[in-house]
KEGUTOR-606401 format. One record per residue (C-alpha): residue number from 1; residue in one letter; x, y, z. Coordinates in steps of 0.25 Angstrom, whole numbers, plus 5000, padded with zeros to 4 digits. Example, Ala and Ser with C-alpha at 12.3 -4.5 7.8 and 13.67 -1.06 7.14 Angstrom:
BEGIN
1|A|5049|4982|5031
2|S|5055|4996|5029
END
This chain:
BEGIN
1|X|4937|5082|5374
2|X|4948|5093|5374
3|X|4957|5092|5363
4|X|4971|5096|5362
5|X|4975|5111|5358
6|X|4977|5113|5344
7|X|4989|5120|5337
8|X|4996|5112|5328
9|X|4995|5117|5313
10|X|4987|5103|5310
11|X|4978|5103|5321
12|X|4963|5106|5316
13|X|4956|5118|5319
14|X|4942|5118|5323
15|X|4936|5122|5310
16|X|4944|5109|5304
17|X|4941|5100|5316
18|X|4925|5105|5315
19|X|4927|5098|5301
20|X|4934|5086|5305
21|X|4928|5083|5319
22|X|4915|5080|5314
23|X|4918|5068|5304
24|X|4925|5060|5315
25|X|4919|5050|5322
26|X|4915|5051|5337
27|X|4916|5039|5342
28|X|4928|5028|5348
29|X|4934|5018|5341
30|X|4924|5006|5344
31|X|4915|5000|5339
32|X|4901|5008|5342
33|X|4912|5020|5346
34|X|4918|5016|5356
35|X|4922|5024|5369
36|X|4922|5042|5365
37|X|4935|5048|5360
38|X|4942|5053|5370
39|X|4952|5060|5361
40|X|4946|5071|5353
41|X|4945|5068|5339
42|X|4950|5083|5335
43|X|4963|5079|5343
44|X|4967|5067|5335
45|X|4964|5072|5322
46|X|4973|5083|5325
47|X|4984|5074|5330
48|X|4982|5066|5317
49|X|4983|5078|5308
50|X|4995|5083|5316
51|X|5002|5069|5312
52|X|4998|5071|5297
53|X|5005|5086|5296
54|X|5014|5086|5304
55|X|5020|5070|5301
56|X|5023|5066|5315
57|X|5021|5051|5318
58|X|5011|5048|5327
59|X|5018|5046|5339
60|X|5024|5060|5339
61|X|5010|5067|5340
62|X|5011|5079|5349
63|X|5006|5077|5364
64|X|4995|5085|5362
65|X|4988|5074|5354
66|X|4981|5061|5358
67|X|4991|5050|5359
68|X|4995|5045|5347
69|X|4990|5031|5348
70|X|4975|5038|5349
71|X|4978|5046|5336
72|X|4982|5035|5328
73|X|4971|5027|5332
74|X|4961|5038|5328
75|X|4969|5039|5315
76|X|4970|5024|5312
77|X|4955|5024|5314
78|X|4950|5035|5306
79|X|4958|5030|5294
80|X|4952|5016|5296
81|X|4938|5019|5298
82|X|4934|5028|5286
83|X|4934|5041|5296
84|X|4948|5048|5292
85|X|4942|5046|5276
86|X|4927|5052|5280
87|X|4932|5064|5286
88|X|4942|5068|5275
89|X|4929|5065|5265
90|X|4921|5075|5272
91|X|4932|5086|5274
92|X|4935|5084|5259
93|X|4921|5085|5253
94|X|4918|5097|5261
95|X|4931|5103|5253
96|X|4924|5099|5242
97|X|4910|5104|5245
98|X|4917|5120|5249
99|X|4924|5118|5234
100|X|4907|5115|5230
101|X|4914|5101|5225
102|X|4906|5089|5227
103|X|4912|5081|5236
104|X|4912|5069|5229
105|X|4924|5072|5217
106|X|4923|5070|5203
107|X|4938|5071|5199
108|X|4950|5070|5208
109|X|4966|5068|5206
110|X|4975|5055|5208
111|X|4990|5056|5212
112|X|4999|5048|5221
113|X|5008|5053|5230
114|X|5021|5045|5235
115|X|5027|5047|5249
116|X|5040|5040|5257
117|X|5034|5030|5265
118|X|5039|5031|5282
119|X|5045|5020|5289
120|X|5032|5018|5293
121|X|5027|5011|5280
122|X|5028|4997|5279
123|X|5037|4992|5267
124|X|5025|4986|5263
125|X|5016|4998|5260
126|X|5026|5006|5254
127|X|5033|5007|5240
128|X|5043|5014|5232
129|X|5037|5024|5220
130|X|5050|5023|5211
131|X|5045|5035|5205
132|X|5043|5046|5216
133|X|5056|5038|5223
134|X|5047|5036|5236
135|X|5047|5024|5245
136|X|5034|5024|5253
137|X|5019|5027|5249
138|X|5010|5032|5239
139|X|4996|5041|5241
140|X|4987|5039|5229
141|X|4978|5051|5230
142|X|4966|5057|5223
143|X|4961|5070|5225
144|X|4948|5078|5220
145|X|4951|5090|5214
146|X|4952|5100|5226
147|X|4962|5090|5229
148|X|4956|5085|5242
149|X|4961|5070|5244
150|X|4951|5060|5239
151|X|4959|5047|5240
152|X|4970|5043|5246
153|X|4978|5028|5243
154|X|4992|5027|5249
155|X|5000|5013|5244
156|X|5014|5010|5243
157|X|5022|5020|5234
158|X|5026|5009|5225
159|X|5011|5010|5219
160|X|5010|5018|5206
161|X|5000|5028|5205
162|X|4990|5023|5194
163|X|4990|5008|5204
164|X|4986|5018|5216
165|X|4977|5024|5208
166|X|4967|5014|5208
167|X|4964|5011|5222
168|X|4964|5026|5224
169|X|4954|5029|5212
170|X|4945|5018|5219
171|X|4944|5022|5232
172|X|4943|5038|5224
173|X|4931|5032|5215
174|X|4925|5024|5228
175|X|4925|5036|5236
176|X|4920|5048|5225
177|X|4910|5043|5216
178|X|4912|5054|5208
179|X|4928|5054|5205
180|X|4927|5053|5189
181|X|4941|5060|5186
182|X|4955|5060|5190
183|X|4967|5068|5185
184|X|4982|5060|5187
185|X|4996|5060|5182
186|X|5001|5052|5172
187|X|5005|5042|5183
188|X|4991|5038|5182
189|X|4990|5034|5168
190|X|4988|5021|5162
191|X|4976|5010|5168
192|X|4972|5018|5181
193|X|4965|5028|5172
194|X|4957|5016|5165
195|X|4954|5010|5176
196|X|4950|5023|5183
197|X|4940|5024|5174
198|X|4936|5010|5171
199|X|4933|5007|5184
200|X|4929|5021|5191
201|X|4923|5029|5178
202|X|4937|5039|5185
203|X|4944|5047|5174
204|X|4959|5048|5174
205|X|4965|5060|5169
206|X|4978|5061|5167
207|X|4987|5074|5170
208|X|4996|5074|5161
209|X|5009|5086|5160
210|X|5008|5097|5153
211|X|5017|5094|5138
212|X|5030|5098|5141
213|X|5030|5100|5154
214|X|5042|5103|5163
215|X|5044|5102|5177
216|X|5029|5103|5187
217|X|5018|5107|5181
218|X|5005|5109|5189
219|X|4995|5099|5183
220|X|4981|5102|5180
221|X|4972|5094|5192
222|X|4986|5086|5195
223|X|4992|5098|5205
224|X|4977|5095|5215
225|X|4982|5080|5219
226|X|4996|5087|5219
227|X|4993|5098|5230
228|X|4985|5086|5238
229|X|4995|5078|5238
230|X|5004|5090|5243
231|X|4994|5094|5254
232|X|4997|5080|5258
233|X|5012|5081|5259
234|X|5009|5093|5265
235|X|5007|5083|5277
236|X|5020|5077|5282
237|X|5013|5065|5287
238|X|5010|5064|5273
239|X|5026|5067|5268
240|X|5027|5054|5269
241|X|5021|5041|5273
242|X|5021|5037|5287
243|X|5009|5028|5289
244|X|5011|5014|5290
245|X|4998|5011|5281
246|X|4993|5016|5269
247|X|4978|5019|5275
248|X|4986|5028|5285
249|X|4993|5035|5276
250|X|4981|5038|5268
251|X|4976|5042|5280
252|X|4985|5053|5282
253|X|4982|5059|5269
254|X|4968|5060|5273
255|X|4972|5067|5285
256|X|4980|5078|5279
257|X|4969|5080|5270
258|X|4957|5079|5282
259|X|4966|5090|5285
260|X|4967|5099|5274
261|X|4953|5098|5271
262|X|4947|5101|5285
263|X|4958|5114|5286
264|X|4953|5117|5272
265|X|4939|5118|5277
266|X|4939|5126|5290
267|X|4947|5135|5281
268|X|4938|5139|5272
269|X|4930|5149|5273
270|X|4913|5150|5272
271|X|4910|5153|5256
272|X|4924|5149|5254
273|X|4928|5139|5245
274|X|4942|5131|5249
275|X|4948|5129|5233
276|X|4962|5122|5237
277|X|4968|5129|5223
278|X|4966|5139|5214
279|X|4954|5138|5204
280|X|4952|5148|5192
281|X|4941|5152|5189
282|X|4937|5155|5174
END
């Protein structure tokens, strides 16, 4: 198959691609595979990723992608059958192995995130967080400590933090064995860090200011879910919330990161080590 010629700024180069190729399936979309592909993979991921950084809809996709219909079809899929998850996975713990991590984490960080929900979001899955003043969605978020995404839960913006908290840690403690520790605000405090602990053996640490503190102040292990949460933004699919169901918007974050991490990759240089901030060494 001939795919399309590359020159957008979010189309994948082939050191990226060379990363993320090989973890998609091969087959069709029956039941024992179904009929080849006759669109190449390489071109809907890029049309995907053109969607998330860019924050087109999906029927204004350039005409040098496959028709619309076809990407969101492949999208829908791959969110829906576990592929979209098992391909982020791999990327991230091959971050975390060039950082001589192990890839299962041992301590993360939690935060939620509220966004203006679209016209596309049903007045059903959406809510209003009196706090930050936004009508729309809320992405509940757990990082390790490179700040690589390791959960994502997206639910109405009415949810308080510490309630999104929990199905969040459960899926987090599912999903990484090894999670033992997690810094939060003071937004967190009260029965989530009991039952963190109770039921997960997790430890909640709570970040509190600095005494007398004024105005920002970069807060010890805080300011790692911070930047993620900006890299996110940093997506203007991601501004916002567009998707018309909360597993589609989680989705998108996974995209965006899938992203990142496979650009951070190819990036890196043999015997080099990819550190996303500065460490000092004493």
């Amino acid at each position: 198959m001939i795919g399309r010629e590359r020159f957008y700024p979010s189309d994948t180069s082939d050191e990226e691609w060379d990363l993320i190729g090989p973890l998609l399936p091969v087959g069709g979309t029956g039941e024992f595979g179904g009929r080849p592909v006759k669109v190449p993979r390489r071109d809907i991921v890029d049309a995907i990723l053109y969607v998330v950084r860019t924050g087109c809809s999906w029927n204004q996709l350039p005409k040098d992608f496959p028709k619309r219909s076809t990407v969101y079809h492949w999208f829908s899929k791959w969110t829906a059958d576990g592929t979209l998850d098992a391909v982020y996975a791999a990327l991230r713990d091959r971050v975390r192995a060039l950082e001589g991590r192990d890839p299962q984490p041992s301590a993360g960080i939690i935060d939620a995130q509220a966004v203006r929900g679209s016209a596309t979001v049903g007045a059903d899955e959406r809510g209003y967080d009196g706090g930050k003043k936004i009508n729309g969605r809320k992405r509940h978020v757990i990082t390790d400590t490179l700040g690589l995404l390791l959960v994502v839960v997206v639910t109405a913006a009415s949810v308080q933090d510490r309630d999104g908290a929990r199905d969040t840690t459960e899926i987090a403690a599912a999903l990484h064995r090894r999670l033992s520790w997690l810094w939060a605000d003071r937004g967190y405090r009260g029965d989530y860090v009991s039952w963190a602990k109770r039921e997960h053996g997790i430890t909640v640490d709570i970040v509190v200011p600095n005494e007398g503190q004024k105005g920002f102040e970069v807060q010890p292990h805080r300011w790692i879910v911070e930047r993620t949460l900006g890299w996110l933004i940093g997506h203007r699919r991601l501004t916002a919330d567009h998707e018309r169901t909360p597993a589609h918007s989680e989705a998108m974050c996974i995209w965006a990161m899938i992203g990142i991490t496979a650009r951070r990759i190819a990036r890196t240089k043999p015997h080099h080590t990819v550190t996303p901030h500065n460490w000092r060494k004493k």
